[in-house]
Kinemage of the C-alpha trace (Angstrom):
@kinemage 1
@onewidth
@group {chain A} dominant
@subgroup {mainchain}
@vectorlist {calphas} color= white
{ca unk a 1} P 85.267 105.457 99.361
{ca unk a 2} L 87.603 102.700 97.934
{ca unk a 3} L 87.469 99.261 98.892
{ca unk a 4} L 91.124 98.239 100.074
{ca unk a 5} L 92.602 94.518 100.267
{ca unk a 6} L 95.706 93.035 100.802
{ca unk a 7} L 98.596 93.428 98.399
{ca unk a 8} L 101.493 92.019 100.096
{ca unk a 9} L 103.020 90.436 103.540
{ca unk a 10} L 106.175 92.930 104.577
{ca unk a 11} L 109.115 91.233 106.042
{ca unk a 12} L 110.220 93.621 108.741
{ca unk a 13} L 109.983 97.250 110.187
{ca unk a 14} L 112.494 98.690 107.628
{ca unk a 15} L 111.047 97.185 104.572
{ca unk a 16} L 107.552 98.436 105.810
{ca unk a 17} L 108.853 101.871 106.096
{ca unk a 18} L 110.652 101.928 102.743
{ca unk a 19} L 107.465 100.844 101.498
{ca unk a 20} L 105.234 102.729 103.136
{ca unk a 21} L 107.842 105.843 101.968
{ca unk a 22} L 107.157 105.184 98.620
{ca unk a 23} L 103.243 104.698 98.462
{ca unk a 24} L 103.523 108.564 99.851
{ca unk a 25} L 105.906 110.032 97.844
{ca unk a 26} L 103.642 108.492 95.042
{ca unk a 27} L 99.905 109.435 96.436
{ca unk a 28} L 99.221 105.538 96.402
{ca unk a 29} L 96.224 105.205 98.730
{ca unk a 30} L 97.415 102.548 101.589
{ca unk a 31} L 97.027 101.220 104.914
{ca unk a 32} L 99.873 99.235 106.741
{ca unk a 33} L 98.587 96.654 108.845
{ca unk a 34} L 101.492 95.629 111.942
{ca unk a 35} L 100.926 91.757 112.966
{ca unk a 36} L 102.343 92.561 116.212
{ca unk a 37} L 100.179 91.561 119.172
{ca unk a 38} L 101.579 92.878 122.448
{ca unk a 39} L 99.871 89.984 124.217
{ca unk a 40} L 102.196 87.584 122.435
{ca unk a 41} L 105.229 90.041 122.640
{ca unk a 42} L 105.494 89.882 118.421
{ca unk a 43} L 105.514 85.916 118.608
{ca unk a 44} L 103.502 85.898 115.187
{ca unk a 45} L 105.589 88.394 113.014
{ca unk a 46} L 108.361 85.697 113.326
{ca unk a 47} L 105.827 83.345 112.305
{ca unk a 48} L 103.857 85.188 109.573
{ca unk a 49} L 105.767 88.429 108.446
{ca unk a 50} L 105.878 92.419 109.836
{ca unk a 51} L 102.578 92.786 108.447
{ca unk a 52} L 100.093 93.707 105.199
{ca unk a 53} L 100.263 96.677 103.077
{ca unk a 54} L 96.641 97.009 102.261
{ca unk a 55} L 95.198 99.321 99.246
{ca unk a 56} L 92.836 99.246 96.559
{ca unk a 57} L 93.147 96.631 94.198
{ca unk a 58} L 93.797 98.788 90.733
{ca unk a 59} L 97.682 99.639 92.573
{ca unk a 60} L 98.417 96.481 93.159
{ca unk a 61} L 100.740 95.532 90.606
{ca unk a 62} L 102.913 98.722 91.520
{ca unk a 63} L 102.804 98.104 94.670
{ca unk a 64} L 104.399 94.455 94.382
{ca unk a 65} L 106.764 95.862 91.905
{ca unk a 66} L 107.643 98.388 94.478
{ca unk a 67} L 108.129 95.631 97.532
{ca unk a 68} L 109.960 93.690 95.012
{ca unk a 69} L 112.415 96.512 94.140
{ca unk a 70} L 112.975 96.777 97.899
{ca unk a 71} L 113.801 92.984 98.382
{ca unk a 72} L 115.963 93.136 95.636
{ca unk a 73} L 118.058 96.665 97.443
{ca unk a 74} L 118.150 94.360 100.382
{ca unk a 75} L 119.744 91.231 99.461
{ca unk a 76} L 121.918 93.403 96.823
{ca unk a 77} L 123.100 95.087 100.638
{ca unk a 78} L 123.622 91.847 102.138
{ca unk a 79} L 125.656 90.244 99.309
{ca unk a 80} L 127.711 93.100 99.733
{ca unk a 81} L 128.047 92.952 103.627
């Protein structure tokens, strides 16, 4: 079994799925890890993030490269808006 850790803190919902659409299309073992708390109606994803993408530590550097690429489609789409 492989030992997963935390990569990266996602943003939002959207760039979590983009993400998390990626890591399958690529067979990258992963585990997305929501900060939502329904006791505190999402009160800490404003605070701290959507959440974690967690996976073993030998992906991490394409995983970063891959939330990177998707920060960079997203303000590209906003300088544009």
């Amino acid at each position: 079994m492989m030992d997963f850790e935390k990569i990266a803190v996602l943003d939002n919902d959207i760039e979590a799925q983009f993400v998390a659409s990626v890591l399958e299309d690529r067979s990258i073992p992963h585990v997305l890890q929501s900060y939502r708390d329904t006791a505190y109606d999402g009160l800490f994803q404003t605070q701290r993030g959507w959440g974690q993408v967690n996976a073993p530590a030998s992906y991490r550097d394409e995983i970063l490269e891959i939330v990177s690429e998707a920060r960079r489609q997203a303000a590209e789409k906003q300088e544009t808006e």
